[in-house]
C-alpha positions as CSV (number, residue, x, y, z in Angstrom):
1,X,0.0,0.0,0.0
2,X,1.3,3.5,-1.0
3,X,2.0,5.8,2.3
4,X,1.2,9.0,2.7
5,X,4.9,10.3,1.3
6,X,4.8,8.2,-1.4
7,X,1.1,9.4,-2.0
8,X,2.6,13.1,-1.4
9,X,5.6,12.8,-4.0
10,X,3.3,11.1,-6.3
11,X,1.1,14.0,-6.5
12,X,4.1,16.7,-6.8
13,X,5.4,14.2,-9.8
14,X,2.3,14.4,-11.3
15,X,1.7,18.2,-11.3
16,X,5.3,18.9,-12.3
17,X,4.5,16.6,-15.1
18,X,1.6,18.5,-16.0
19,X,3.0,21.7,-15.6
20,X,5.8,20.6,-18.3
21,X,3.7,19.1,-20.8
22,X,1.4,22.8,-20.7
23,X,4.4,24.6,-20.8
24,X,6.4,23.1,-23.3
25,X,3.3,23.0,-25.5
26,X,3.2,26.6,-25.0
27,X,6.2,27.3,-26.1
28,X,6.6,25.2,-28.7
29,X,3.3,26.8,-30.5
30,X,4.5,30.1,-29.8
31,X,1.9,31.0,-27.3
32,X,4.6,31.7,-25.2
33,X,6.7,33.9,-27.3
34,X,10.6,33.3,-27.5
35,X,12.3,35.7,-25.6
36,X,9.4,36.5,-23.1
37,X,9.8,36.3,-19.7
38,X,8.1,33.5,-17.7
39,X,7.2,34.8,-14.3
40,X,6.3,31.7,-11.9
41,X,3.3,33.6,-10.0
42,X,1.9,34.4,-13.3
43,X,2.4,30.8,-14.2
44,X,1.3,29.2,-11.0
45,X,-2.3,31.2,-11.9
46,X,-2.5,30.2,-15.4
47,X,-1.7,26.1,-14.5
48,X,-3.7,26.7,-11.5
49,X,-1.0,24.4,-9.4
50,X,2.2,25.5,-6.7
51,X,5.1,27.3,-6.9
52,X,7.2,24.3,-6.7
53,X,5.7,22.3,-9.8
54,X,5.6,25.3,-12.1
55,X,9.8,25.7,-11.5
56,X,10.9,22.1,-11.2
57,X,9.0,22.1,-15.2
58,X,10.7,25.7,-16.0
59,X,14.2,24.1,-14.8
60,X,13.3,20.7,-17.2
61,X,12.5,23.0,-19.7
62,X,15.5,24.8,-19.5
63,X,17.4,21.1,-19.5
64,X,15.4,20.4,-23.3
65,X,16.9,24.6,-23.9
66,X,13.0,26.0,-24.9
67,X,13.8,28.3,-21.3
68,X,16.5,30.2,-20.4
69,X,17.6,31.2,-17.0
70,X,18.2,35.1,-17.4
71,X,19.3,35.1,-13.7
72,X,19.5,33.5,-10.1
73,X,15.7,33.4,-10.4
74,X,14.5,34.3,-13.6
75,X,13.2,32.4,-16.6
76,X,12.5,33.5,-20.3
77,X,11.3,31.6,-23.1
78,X,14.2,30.3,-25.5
79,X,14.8,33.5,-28.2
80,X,15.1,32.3,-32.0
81,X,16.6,33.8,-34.5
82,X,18.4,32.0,-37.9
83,X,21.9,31.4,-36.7
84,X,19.7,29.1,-34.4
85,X,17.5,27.6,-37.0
86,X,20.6,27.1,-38.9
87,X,22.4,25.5,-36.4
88,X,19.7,23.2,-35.6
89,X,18.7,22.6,-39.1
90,X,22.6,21.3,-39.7
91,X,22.7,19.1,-36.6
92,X,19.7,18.0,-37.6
93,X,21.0,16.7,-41.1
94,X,24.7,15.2,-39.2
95,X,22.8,13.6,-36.8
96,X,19.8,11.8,-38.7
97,X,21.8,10.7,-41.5
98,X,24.1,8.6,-38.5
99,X,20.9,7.3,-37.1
100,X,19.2,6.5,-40.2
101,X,21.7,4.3,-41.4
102,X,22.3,2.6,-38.6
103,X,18.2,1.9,-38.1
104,X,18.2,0.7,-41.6
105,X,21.4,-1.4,-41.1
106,X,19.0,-3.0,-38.5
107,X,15.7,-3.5,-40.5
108,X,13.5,-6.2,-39.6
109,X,9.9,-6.5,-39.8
110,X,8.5,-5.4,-36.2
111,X,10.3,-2.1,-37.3
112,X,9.0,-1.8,-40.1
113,X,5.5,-2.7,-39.0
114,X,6.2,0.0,-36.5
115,X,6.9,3.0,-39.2
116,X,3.9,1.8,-41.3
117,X,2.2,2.4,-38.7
118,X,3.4,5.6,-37.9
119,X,3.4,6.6,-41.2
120,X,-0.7,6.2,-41.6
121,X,-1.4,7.2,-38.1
122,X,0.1,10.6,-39.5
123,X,-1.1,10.8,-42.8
124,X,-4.7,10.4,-41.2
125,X,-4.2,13.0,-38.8
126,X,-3.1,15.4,-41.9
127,X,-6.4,14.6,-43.3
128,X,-8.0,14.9,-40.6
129,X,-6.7,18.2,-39.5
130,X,-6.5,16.8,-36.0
131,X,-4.5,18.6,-33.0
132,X,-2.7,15.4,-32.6
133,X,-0.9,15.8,-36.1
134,X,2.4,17.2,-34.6
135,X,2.3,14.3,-32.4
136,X,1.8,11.3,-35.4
137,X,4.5,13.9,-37.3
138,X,7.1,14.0,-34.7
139,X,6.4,9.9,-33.6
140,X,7.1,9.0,-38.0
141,X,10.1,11.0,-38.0
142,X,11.3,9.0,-34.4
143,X,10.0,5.5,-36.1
144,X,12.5,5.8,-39.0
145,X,15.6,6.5,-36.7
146,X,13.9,3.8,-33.7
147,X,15.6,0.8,-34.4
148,X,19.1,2.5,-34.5
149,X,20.3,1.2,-30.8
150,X,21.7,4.4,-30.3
151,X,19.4,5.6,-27.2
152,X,22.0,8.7,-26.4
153,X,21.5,9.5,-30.4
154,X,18.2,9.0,-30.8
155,X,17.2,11.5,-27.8
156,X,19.5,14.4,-29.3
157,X,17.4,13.9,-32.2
158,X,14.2,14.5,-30.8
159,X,15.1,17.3,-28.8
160,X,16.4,18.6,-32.2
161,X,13.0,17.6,-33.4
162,X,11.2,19.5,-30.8
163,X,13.4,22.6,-31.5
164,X,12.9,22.9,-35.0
165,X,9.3,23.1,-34.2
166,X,8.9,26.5,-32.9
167,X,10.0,27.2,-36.3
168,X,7.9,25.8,-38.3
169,X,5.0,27.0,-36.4
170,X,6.0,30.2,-38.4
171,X,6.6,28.8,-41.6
172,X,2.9,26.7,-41.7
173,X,1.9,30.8,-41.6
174,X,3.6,31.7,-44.5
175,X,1.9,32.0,-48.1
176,X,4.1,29.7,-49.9
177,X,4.5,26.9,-47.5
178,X,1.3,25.2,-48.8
179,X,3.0,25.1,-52.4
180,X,5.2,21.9,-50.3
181,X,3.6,18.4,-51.2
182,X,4.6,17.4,-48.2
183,X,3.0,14.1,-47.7
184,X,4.5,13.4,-51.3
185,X,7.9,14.2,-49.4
186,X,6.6,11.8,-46.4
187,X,5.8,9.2,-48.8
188,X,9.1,9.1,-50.3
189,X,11.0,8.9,-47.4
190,X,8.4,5.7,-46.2
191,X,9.3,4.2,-49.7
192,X,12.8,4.4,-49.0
193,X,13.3,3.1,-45.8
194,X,11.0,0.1,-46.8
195,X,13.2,-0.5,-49.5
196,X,16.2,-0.3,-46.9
197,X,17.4,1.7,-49.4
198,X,20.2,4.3,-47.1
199,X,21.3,6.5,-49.5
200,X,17.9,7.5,-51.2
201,X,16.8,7.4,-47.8
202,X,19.2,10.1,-46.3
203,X,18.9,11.5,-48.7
204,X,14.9,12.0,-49.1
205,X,14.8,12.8,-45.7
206,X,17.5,15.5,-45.6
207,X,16.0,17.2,-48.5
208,X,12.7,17.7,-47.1
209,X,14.5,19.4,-44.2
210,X,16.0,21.2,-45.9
211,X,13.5,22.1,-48.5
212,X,12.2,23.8,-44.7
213,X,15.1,25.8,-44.0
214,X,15.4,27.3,-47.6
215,X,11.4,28.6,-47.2
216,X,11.8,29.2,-43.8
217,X,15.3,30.9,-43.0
218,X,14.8,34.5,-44.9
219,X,12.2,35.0,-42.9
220,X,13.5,34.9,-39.4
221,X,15.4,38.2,-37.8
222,X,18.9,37.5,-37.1
């Protein structure tokens, strides 16, 4: 039976956890602009929980970099700018063509089950227009690089993943963004990886990225 400080801690666990999710969800959409400042009363009103919760998820969110610390006490959404984009969009590119090939070099069938999978649990969401699309997105793009057995590589990438976000938040707003087939682009990269095919892989997949940071870096203020 749980006791009353394991029931205690369980509840702080589960707010913090909460408090991160909203949070990072926040600031990922850009409802939390980069480069404001994140004031924990404020917070503590809006999540309707403690003090404590709201910084133990500001200080994970500083651990993922979407907060900075701008002082002993202070927090502030993560600024962007295109240095930034650029630098994530190359490590990006270095890291997923290492983890690509090495879940290809793995292939079997439960993985590839697994990114079929993926791959139509997104492409119905698209269709859909669900909320839950960046969610199918982001868990396609982690399917491909899944069966790597690099645990240490395939985190980096998803935290690259989530970073790379807040920027295309702004592209999706931009009048030529639509002109992308980008379940074409999806589609290829599926074909590809089915066909444990590594070079057209990479090389599909670094080219839709990439198709991203051509549309996407003019338009962000150094």
């Amino acid at each position: 039976m749980m006791n009353a400080v394991q029931h205690i801690e369980g509840k702080e666990s589960s707010a913090t956890h909460g408090c991160y999710l909203t949070l990072r969800k926040m600031i990922l959409t850009g409802a939390l602009p980069p480069g404001q400042k994140l004031k924990i009363e404020q917070l503590r009103g809006l999540l309707n929980t403690g003090t404590s919760p709201v910084r133990e998820a500001l200080s994970l969110l500083t651990s993922d970099m979407l907060v900075e610390r701008i002082d002993q006490r202070g927090f502030r959404a993560a600024p962007v700018g295109r240095a930034n984009f650029e630098e994530i969009l190359l490590l990006r590119c270095a890291l997923e063509d290492t983890a690509l090939r090495a879940s290809l070099a793995n292939a079997d069938q439960p993985w590839e089950e697994r990114l079929v999978l993926a791959h139509h649990h997104m492409k119905t969401a698209g269709k859909k227009g669900t909320a839950d699309f960046e969610d199918a997105h982001k868990s396609f793009h982690m399917a491909l690089l899944s069966n790597a057995g690099l645990p240490m590589l395939e985190r980096y990438c998803a935290q690259l993943y989530d970073l790379n976000i807040r920027y295309r938040y702004l592209a999706a707003d931009g009048p030529r963004y639509g002109e992308r087939s980008i379940e074409a682009e999806h589609q290829s990269i599926l074909d590809a990886a089915l066909e444990r095919d590594a070079e057209t892989a990479v090389r599909v997949l670094l080219d839709h990225y990439r198709r991203t940071g051509e549309y996407l870096s003019p338009q962000i203020k150094n």
